[in-house]
N, C-alpha and C positions, 0 to 999 in steps of 0.2 A: 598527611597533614594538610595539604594545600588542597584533597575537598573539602576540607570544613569549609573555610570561608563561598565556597561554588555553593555546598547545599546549605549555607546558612543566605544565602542569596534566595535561592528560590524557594525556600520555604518563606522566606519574611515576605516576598513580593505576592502579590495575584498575576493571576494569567495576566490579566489585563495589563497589568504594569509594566512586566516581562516582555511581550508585544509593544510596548511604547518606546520602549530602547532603542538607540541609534542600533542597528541592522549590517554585519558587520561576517565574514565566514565564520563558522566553526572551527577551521584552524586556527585563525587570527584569534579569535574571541578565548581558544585554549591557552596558546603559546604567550600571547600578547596581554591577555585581562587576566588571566586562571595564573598563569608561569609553568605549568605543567611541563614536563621535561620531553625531549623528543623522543626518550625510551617507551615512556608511560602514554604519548601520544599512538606511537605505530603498535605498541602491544595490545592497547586496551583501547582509548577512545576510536582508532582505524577501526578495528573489525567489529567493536559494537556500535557506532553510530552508522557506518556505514553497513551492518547487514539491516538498519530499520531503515535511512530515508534510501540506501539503493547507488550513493555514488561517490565521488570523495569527498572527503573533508572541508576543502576547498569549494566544493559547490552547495555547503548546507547552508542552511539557513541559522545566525548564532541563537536567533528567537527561537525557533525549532525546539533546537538542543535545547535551553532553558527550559523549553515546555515539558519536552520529556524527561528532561532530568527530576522538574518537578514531580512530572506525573507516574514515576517508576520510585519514585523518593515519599510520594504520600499515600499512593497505592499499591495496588499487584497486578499482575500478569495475570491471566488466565486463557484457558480454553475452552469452548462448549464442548460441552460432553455430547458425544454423537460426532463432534466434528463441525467445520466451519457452514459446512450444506444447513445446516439446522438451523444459522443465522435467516437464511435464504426460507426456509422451510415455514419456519411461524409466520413469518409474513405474508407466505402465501397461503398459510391454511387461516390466517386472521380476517383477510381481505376475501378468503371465498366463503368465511363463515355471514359474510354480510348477506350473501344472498343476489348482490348486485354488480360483482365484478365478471368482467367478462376476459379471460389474462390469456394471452395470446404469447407464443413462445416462436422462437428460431422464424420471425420473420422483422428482419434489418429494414430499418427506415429511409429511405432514399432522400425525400425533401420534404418541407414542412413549407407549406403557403399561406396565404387570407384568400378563405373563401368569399365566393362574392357577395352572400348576407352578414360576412363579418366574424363568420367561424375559422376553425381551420383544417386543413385538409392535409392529412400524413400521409404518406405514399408510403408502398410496402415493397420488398421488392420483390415477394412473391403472394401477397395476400393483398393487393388491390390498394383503394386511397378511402380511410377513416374518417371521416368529417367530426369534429369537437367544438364545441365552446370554448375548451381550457384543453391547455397542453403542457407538463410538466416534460421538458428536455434533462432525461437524467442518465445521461452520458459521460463518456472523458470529456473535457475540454474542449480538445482539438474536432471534438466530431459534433458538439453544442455550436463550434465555430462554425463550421462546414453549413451547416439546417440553417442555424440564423441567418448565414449571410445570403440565402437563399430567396429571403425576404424584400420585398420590395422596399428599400431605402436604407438597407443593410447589407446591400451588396461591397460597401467598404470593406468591412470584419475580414471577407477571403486575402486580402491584401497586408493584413495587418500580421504581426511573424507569431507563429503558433507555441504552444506551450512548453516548452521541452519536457518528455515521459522517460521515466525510468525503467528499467529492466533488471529484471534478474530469474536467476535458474534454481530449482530444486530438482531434488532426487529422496528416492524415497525406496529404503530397501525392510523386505519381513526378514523374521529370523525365527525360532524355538529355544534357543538359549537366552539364558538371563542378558540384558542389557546392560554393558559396560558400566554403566551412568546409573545409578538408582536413585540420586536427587534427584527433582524438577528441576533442572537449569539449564542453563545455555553456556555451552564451550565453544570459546570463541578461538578462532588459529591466531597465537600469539608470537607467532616468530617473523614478525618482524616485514622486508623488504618483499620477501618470498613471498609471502601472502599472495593467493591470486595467481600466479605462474602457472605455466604448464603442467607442471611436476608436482604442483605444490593447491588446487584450485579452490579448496574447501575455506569459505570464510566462517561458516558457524554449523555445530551440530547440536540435535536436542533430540530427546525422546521422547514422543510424545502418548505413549503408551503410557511412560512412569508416572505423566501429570497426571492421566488417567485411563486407564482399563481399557473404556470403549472404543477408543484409537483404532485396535490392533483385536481381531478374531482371537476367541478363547487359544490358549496357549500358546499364543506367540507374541510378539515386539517388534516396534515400530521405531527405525531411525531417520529422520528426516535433515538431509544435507543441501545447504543455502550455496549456491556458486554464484559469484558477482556478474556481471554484464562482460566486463573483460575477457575471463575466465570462460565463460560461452563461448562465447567467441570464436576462440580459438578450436572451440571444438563442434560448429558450426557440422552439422550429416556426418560427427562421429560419436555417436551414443556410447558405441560400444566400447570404444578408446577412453571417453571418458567416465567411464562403471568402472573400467581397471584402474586407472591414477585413482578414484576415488578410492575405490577401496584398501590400495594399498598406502595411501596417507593415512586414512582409518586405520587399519594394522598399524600403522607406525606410533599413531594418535595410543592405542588401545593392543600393546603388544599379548596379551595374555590373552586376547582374544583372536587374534593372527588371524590362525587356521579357520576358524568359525568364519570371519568376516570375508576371506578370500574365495573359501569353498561352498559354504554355505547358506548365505546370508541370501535372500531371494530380492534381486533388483524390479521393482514392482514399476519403474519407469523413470521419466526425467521431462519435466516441463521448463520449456523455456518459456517467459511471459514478458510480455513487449512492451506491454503498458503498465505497469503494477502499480505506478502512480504518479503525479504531477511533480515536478521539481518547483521551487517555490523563488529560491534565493536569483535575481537578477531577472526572471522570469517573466512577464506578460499580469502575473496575478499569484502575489505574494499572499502568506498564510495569514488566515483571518481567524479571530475564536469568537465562540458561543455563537453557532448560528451562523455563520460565516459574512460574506455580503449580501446586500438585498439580491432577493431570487427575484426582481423582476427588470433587475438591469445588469448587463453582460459588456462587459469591456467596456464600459463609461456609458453603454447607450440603453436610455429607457428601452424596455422592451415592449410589445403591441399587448394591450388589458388581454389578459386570456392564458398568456404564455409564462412559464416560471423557467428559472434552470436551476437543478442541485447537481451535487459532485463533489467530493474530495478538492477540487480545484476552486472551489467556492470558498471552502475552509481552513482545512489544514489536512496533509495527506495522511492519513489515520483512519482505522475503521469509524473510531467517535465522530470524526469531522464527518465522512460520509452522509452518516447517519442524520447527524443532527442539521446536516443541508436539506436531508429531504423532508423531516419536522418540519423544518422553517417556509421551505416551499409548497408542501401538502396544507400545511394552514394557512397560508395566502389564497391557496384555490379556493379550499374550504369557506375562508369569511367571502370571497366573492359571491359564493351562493346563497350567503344569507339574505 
């Protein structure tokens, strides 16, 4: 009963609206604005808000959550078929369909200067130094800080405190047996305090075979397991430690499949990932929609004509915000050479 009035909230408001709200955690904004009970917070709101922005409840952003709440409340979920590479992929068969891009891979940018007729000049730090007109910085945050402040009269920005980045862990095992799960969904660990512990590390599981086919090689299935930053942690050069808790909370999760998932189940690896995305709440540069902030100013300071920056940290941490920063900053370059 007490989401009615939460999604009779975000549906009546717009984004925009939603964003103009006093700014407040996600905890507070459940227990305190919502009344939500402490059961319904650590069973439900803990392991789904916290497998999407990455940390606690206490550190989200209450606008966030609105956002999403909206945006899983008006829409759907989905996955590209092929897999996430194929996001990556159009882009680049789009950009070399023009005939004039020149895309340079695995070589890391060291510094970004003003050349002395007024370009700029990217250093590589194994493919040499670039000279540009225009320069889109489309990096994490922390690493847009780093290049800017390299600049002559933006040597400030290194002094200023960096953004704080989230982390988390997946695992991902094949199998040839039917998957436990034949919904689309996402099962979240609902028990409570446990969540996250040693014994216990699994915050959410999905199939992602079941949403679709091409996941997973003909006749087989694909389980894909979220472990929080904590929960890494702790198992910091123990891969193999951590495949056996996994799997035997999955047995526990899925007892009809036990044997299949202990014996059988093929561990296809485990990524830890450092940066997954920007925290927002108390941060340096809180979430911004449509478009995020102007691309041509970076922590209150105009940037030099020439230079843009996009990122998830521009906008809101979301594959959409990503995206729609580097729109906003691709057509800034863009009308300058009209």
């Amino acid at each position: 009963i007490k989401t009615v009035p939460l999604l009779l909230h975000v549906f009546s408001n717009s984004i925009e609206e939603l964003f103009e709200e006093d700014e407040t955690s996600t905890l507070s904004c459940l227990t305190e604005r919502w009344g939500f009970s402490d059961d319904m917070v650590s069973k439900f709101f803990r392991p789904f808000l916290e497998g999407i922005y990455l940390c606690p409840l206490e550190e989200q952003s209450s606008r966030m959550f609105h956002f999403v709440m909206k945006m899983f409340s008006e829409g759907a979920a989905a996955l590209p078929a092929g897999g996430m590479q194929t996001v990556t992929d159009q882009l680049v068969e789009k950009a070399q369909a023009t005939g004039i891009v020149d895309l340079r891979l695995e070589q890391p940018v060291t510094s970004l200067r003003v050349g002395d007729e007024g370009n700029f000049r990217v250093t590589c730090s194994n493919a040499g130094t670039i000279v540009a007109d225009q320069v889109i910085v489309a990096t994490e945050g922390n690493v847009a800080q780093h290049l800017i402040s390299g600049l002559t009269g933006y040597e400030d920005l290194q002094s200023l405190p960096e953004q704080p980045q989230r982390s988390v862990g997946c695992l991902y095992y094949a199998f040839k047996t039917e998957a436990p799960v034949l919904d689309p969904i996402l099962i979240l660990s609902g028990i409570g305090e446990n969540r996250g512990s040693a014994k216990s590390p699994i915050n959410n599981v999905c199939f992602p075979s079941v949403v679709n086919d091409g996941f997973a090689p003909d006749g087989y299935s694909l389980c894909s397991v979220t472990v929080l930053r904590d929960a890494m942690d702790m198992y910091i050069g123990r891969e193999t430690e951590l495949d056996m808790v996994v799997r035997q909370e999955l047995a526990d999760w899925f007892p009809d499949y036990t044997a299949d998932i202990l014996e059988e189940w093929e561990f296809k690896g485990s990524y830890n990932i450092q940066n997954a995305q920007p925290a927002h709440l108390g941060g340096p540069a809180p979430a911004n929609v449509h478009q995020g902030r102007d691309c041509s100013v970076f922590r209150g300071k105009q940037l030099p004509q020439g230079i843009f920056i996009c990122g998830d940290h521009m906008t809101t941490s979301t594959l959409n915000g990503a995206l729609q920063s580097g729109v906003s900053a691709g057509s800034a370059a863009a009308l300058e050479l009209l």
